[in-house]
N, C-alpha and C positions, 0 to 999 in steps of 0.2 A: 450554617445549619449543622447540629448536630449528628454524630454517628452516618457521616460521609465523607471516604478520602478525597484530598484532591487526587486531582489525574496523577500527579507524577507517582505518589504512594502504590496508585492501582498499578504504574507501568512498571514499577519496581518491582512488585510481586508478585506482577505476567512475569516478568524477566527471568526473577530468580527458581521459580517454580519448572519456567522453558527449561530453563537453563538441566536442573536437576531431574527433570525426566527424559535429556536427550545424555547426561554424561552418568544416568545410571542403566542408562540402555543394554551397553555392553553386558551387564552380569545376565542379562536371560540367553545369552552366546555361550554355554559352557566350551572350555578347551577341548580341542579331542587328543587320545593316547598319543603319544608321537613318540619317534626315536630320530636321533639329530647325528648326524655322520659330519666329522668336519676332518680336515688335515691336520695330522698332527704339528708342521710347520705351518704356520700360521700366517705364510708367504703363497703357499699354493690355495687352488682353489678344486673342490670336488668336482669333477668332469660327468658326462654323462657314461662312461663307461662302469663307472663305480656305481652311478646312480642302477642302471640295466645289472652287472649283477646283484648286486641286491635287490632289486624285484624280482629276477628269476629265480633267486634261492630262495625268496620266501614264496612262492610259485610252487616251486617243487617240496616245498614241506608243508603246504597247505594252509600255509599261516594267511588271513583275508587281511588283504590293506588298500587304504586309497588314500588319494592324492599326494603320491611321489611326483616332489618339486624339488628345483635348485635353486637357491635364493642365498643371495649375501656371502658364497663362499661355499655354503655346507647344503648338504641335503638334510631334505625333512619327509619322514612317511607316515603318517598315519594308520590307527587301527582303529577297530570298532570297542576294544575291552582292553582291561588291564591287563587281563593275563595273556590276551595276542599280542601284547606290546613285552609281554617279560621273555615269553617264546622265542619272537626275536630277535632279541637283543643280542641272544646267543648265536643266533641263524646267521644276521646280518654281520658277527664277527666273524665267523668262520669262511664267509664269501667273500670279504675284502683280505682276508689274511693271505690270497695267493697274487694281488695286487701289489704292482710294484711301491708304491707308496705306503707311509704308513696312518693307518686313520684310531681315531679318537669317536666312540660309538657311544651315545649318553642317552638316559630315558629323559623324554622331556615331555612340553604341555603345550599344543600347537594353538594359535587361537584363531577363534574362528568368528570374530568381529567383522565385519562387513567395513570393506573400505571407506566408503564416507566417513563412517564413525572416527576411523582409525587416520582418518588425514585430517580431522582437527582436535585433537588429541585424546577422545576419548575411548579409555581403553576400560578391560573388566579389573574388578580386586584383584589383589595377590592374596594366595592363600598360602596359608603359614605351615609349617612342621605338622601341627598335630593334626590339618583336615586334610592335606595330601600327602601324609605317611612319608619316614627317610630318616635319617640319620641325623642324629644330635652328640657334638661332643665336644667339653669343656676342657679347655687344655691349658694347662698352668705355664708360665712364662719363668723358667728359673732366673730370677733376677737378681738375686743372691750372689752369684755365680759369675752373671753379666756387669756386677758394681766390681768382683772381684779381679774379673779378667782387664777392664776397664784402670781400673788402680794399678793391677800389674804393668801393665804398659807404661801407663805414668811415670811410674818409680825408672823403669828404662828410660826415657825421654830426662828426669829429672840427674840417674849418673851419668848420662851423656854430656849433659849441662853443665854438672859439674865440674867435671871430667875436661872440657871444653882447654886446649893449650893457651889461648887468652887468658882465664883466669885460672884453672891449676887450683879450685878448690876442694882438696883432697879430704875425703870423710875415711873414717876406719871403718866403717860397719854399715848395718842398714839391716831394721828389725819391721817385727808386723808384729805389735801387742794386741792388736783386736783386727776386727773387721774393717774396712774402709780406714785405715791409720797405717801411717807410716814413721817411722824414727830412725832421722838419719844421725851417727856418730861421728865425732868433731874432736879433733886432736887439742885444739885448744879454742877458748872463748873468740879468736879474732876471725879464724873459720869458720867459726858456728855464725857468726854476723854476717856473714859476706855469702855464706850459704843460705842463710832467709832471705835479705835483700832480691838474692838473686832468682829463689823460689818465690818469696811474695809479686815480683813482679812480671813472673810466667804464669803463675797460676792462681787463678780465682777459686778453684773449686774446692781452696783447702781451706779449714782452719788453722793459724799456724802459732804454735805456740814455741818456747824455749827455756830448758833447764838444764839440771848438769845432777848427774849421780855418781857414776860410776869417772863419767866424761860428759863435756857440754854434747848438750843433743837439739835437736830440732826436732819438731814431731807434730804432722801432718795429718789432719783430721777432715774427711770428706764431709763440706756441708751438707744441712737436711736438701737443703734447698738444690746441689747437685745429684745430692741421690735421688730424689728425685725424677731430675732432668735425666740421669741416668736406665734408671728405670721406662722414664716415657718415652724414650728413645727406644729402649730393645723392646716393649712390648710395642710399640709403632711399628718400627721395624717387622717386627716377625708376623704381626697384622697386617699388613702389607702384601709380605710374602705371601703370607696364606690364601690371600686375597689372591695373587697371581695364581695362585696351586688352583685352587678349585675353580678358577675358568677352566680349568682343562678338561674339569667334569663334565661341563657343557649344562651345566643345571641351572632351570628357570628360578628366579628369585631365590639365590644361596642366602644366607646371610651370615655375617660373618663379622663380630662386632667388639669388643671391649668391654670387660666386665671387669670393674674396680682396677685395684691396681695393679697385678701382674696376670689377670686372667681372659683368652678370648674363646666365645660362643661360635661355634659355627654349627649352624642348622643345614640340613642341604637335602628340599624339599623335593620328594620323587627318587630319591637314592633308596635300595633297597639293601646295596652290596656293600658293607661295613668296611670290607676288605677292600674292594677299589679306591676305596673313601681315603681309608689310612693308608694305599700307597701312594696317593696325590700329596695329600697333606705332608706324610714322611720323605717327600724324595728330596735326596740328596743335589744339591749346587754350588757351584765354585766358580771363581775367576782366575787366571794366568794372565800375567802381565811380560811380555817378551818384545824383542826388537826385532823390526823386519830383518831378514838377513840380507848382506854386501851382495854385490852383484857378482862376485868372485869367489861367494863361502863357496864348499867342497858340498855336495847333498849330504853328504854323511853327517853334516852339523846342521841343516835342514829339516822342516818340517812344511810339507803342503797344508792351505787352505785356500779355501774359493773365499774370494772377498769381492762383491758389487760384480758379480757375474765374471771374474777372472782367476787363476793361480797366482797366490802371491808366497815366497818361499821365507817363512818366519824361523829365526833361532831358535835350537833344541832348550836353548839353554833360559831358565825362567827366573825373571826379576824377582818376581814376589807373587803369592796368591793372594784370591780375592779374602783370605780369611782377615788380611792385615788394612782391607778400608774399613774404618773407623765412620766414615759418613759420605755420602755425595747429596750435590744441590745442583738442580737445575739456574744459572745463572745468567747474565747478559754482561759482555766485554763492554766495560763502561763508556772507552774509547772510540767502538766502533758501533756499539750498540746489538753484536751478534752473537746467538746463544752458545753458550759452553756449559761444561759440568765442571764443578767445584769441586774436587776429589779430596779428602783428608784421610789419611794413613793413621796408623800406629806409630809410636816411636825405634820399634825394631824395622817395619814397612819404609819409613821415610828415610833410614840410614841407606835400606837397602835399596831402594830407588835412588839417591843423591849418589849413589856409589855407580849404577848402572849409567846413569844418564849422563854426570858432569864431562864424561869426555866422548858423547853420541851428539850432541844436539846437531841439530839439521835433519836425525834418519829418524824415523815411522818408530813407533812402538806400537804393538798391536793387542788389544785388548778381547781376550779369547774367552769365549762363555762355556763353560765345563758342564753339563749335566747327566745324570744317572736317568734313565729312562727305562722303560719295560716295554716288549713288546710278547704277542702270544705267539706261542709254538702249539702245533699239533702232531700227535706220537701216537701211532696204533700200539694199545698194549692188550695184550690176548683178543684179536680182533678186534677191540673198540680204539674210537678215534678219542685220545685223552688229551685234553688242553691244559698246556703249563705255564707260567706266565717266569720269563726270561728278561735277565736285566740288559741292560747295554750303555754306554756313556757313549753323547753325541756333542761335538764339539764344533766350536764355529767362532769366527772373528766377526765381533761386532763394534769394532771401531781399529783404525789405521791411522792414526794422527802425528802430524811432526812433530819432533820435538825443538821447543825453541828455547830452552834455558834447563842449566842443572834443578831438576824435581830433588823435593823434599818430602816433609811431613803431607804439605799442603800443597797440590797442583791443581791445575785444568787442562780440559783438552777443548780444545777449539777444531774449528774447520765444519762442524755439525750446525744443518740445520735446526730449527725449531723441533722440530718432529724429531729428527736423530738425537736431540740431546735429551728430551724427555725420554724416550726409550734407553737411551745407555743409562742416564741417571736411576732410572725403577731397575734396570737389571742390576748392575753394581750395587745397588741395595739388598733388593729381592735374591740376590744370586742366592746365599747363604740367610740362615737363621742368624738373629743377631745374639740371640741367647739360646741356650737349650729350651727344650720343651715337653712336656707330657700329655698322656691326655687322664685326666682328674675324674672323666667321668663319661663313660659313653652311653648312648640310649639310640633303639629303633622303634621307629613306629610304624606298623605297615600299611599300607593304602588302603586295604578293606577296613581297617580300624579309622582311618581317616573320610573313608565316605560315610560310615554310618557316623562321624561324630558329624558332619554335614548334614546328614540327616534328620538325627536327633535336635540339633541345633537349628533346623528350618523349624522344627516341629512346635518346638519351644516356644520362639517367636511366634508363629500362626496360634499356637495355642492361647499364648500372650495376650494376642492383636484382640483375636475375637473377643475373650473375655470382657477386656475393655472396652470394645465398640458396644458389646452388650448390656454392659453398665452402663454407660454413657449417654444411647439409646435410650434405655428403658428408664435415666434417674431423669436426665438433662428433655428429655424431646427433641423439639425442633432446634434448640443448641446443642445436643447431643449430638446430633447430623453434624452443624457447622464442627465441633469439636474432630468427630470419627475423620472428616476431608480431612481439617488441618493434622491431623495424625498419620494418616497416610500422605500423605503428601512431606512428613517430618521425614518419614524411613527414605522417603524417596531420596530427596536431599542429602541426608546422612548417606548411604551407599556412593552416590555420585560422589561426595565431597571424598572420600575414603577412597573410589576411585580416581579421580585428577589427583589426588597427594599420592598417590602410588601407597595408600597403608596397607600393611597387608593383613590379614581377617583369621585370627586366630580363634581357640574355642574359649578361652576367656572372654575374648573380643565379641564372641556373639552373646556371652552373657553379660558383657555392655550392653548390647543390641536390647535384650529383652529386658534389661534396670531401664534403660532410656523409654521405653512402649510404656511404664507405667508411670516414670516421672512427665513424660511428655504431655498428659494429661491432666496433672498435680497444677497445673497452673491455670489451666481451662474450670478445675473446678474450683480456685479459690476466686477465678472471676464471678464464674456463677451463683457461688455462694454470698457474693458479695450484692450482685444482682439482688437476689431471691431476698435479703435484710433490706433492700434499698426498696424493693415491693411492698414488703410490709410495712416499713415506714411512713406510709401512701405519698412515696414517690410515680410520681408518671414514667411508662416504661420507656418511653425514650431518654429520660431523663435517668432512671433506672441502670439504663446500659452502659450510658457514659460513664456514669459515677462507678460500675461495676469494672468496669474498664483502666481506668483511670486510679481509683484508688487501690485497686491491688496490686500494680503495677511495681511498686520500691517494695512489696510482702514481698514479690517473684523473684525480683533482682537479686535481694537478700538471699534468697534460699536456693537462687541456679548459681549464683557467684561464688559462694560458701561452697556448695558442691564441685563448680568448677576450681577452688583453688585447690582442693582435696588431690581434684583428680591430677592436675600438674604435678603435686610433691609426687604422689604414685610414681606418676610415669619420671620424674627427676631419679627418684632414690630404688627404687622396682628394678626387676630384672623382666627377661622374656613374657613369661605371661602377665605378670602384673602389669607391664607396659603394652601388651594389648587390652587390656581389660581397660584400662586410661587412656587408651586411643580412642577407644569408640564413643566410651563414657563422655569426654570432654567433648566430641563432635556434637556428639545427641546432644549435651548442654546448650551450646551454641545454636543451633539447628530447632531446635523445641522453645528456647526464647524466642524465634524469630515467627516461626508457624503458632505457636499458642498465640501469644502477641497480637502479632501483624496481622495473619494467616485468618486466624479465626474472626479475627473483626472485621474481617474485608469481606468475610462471609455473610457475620450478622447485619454490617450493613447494606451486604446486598440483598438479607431477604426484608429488614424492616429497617432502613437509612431513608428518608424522605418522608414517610409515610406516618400518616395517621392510627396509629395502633391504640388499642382500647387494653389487648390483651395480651402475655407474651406468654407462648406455649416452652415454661422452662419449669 
């Protein structure tokens, strides 16, 4: 029988319709104001005495808040506005400043989803930079710089080589005619062979060529293909980093991402304070590499650390810093199948490690994490209490491992769980920038700018919605009805799928939202137009419906496909907003074939599927 699903079609589009009004549920939950206290080691956990003074201090300055809770390590309080949440921010710092510990205070977005929701995964959108206000800024990766530092080391590694009392291949000289190129000079033609030989089969990364002008040379030209790999390395690297940095903000959905080839985005949603931002992002870190000290050193050639809750007494004296790793990789001892980190040095690093270690093995080297930190001071000047923000370097061993063979260029440390070696490997990375870096371009956006574009941007939509219901209504009738369901029920969808993919809803993104309200109906009416020819034709309306159904069906295809591959290149080659705008775009694509389609005819079957019709009100 015509224009009737089977059952499985109708339980598929119970399903999917359940589905998307229970996982867009969350966004009628807005988040409330919050501010997030956590430790600044990230080993301690917020106790209740931190939690009580900070509710007494915002007590005594009248700031109104509720639901102060401890969860997961950090406290969280809420407020009723933004500006008792900016209030504070300020309040809440200056009551933990007389605590012994040191804490990390960040504006954040508490959510207020209702547990059921939230323990089968459904959570609200993420909102982007420009609907909850914060800092934006583009920061160039000198990689320029980073190819260059990269090649110098090289060229060290390579007069080592040469250099080498086995072979004794003596050059005279050693030039830089460009960038990424080196020209090593050769006393005579039988050197110059024996020095490529021995270069071509250390190093890939060069092209090598040989002439003679003045004297035979050799002359070393970094491929595209390593520049490159050089390149994607220090901007990895330092994305990374940065990534590590602004957890410290404590900021809900940061984002922090790669833009072509030496540039990254970081957005950091709910920041108002420029300055906090670029002290995260700028701080300074390093590594020291030293050996535990004899059981017999003097203290005077000693230095304390606490290492796994004890004093352990490490040499003054330093191997190398962390400027000279060159890379680390999380790895597995093939042998034994237990995790280690893959450490690779510099060729100045490796000498000076192979020099430290070949007559230690058996003792601990200890692997020490250096960082610049801040913390706040408070100073009465002419009676006011004036807050200044104070540097300090906190130091700590985060790895003790034996040594078991003279280290070179290339080591591991072993003895580390699974968990310890992913953490040494991200710090040993993270410790340091891998290139310099600037920022290209900074921008704020403030929260009151961000709810009204929220706002305006609901408005838009609803003003969208109605329109077309009203068209729809008044052109289509009683498919009008079926068309207005399947359109609401489109948005519905859309929002859920936007929230389970965690996308987050930019102001571009809502002008996807309201392209999608008008195309989501573009198809509904090439059905009906196809309809209303098939009436005239004096087709019978059941007959009518099928055929309206059916043969505009590959018209649709054509024309959401076309659109959806548009919207992929956007979001492929786009930056920030253009990649919100082709987030949403392509959902609603997706999401509008399936309710125009499916949706709508599940409707019209169900008000005229079986039945004897004479007449269709379209």
């Amino acid at each position: 029988m015509i224009n009737r699903y089977p059952l499985w079609k109708n339980l598929l589009i119970i399903c999917v319709v359940s589905w998307g009004f229970v996982y867009a549920l969350p966004n009628i939950f807005p988040p409330d104001f919050a501010i997030q206290v956590s430790a600044e080691d990230t080993a301690q956990v917020v106790e209740n005495p931190a939690l009580d003074a900070v509710t007494f201090a915002l007590k005594e300055n009248g700031i109104e808040h509720f639901g102060a809770v401890l969860e997961d390590k950090k406290a969280l309080i809420r407020f009723y506005d933004d500006e008792s949440q900016l209030r504070a921010k300020d309040v809440v710092q200056r009551a933990l400043f007389d605590l012994p510990n040191i804490y990390i205070v960040a504006l954040n977005a508490a959510p207020t989803t209702p547990d059921w929701l939230r323990s089968i995964g459904a959570e609200p959108m993420k909102y982007g930079l420009d609907l909850r206000g914060g800092v934006h800024f583009l920061m160039e990766v000198d990689t320029e710089q980073a190819i260059a530092d990269r090649v110098g080391g090289m060229e060290q590694e390579i007069k080592r080589m040469l250099r080498d009392p086995n072979d004794r291949i003596r050059y005279t000289g050693v030039e830089e005619p460009g960038s990424g190129i080196l020209k090593f000079n050769f006393a005579n033609e039988e050197l110059r062979d024996r020095g490529k030989s021995k270069i071509t089969d250390a190093y890939r990364e060069f092209d090598i060529v040989t002439g003679e002008d003045t004297s035979p040379f050799v002359q070393l030209t970094v491929t595209e293909s390593s520049v490159r790999e050089m390149e994607d390395f220090a901007v990895s690297q330092n994305l990374q980093t940065i990534r590590n940095r602004v957890n410290e903000l404590g900021v809900a959905e940061p984002l922090v991402q790669r833009l072509g080839r030496n540039r990254i985005v970081v957005d950091l949603p709910g920041v108002q304070d420029t300055a906090e931002a670029k002290k995260i992002l700028g701080k300074v870190a390093t590594l020291e590499f030293r050996m535990e000290a004899l059981p017999d050193a003097p203290r005077s050639t000693t230095l304390s650390y606490e290492y796994e809750g004890r004093q352990v007494a490490i040499e003054k004296d330093i191997i190398l810093r962390g400027d000279r790793v060159f890379d680390s990789q999380v790895g597995f001892d093939p042998d034994s199948g237990l995790p280690q980190v893959n450490i690779t040095l510099d060729g100045d690093g490796g000498e000076l490690m192979h020099r430290a270690t070949r007559h230690n093995i058996g003792r601990r080297m200890a692997v020490i994490f250096i960082e610049t930190k801040t913390r706040e001071k408070y100073d009465m000047v002419d009676g006011v209490e004036v807050r200044t923000t104070v540097p300090y370097i906190e130091r700590k061993v985060i790895s003790l491992a034996t040594v078991q063979a003279a280290l070179g260029v290339k080591f591991r440390i072993t003895g580390l769980d699974a968990g310890e070696a992913r953490e040494l490997s991200l710090l040993l990375r993270a410790g340091a920038l891998a290139a310099d870096m600037f920022i290209a371009e900074e921008r704020t956006v403030g929260a009151s700018l961000g709810a009204e574009n929220i706002e305006q941007g609901a408005i838009s939509v609803t003003v969208g919605l109605v329109l077309v219901l009203g068209f729809m209504l008044f052109y289509y009738r009683v498919f009008g009805i079926a068309a207005n369901i399947a359109l609401a029920v489109n948005l519905v969808i859309l929002v859920a799928v936007m929230s389970s993919l965690s996308a987050t809803l930019t102001l571009p993104g809502i002008a996807g939202i309201v392209l999608t309200v008008g195309m989501a109906v573009d198809a509904n009416v090439l059905i009906f137009s196809r309809i209303r020819e098939e009436l005239k034709n004096k087709m019978s309306p059941q007959a009518a419906i099928n055929a309206g159904f059916e043969r505009a069906f590959v018209t649709i295809m054509d024309a959401n496909l076309t659109t959806l591959i548009v919207a992929v290149i956007l979001y492929s080659i786009g930056t920030g907003p253009i990649k919100g705008f082709a987030v949403t775009l392509s959902i609603g694509i997706l999401t509008s074939i399936f309710t125009a389609i499916m949706g709508t005819r599940a409707i019209i079957n169900l008000i005229y599927g079986g039945r004897n019709v004479n007449r269709l009100m379209i």
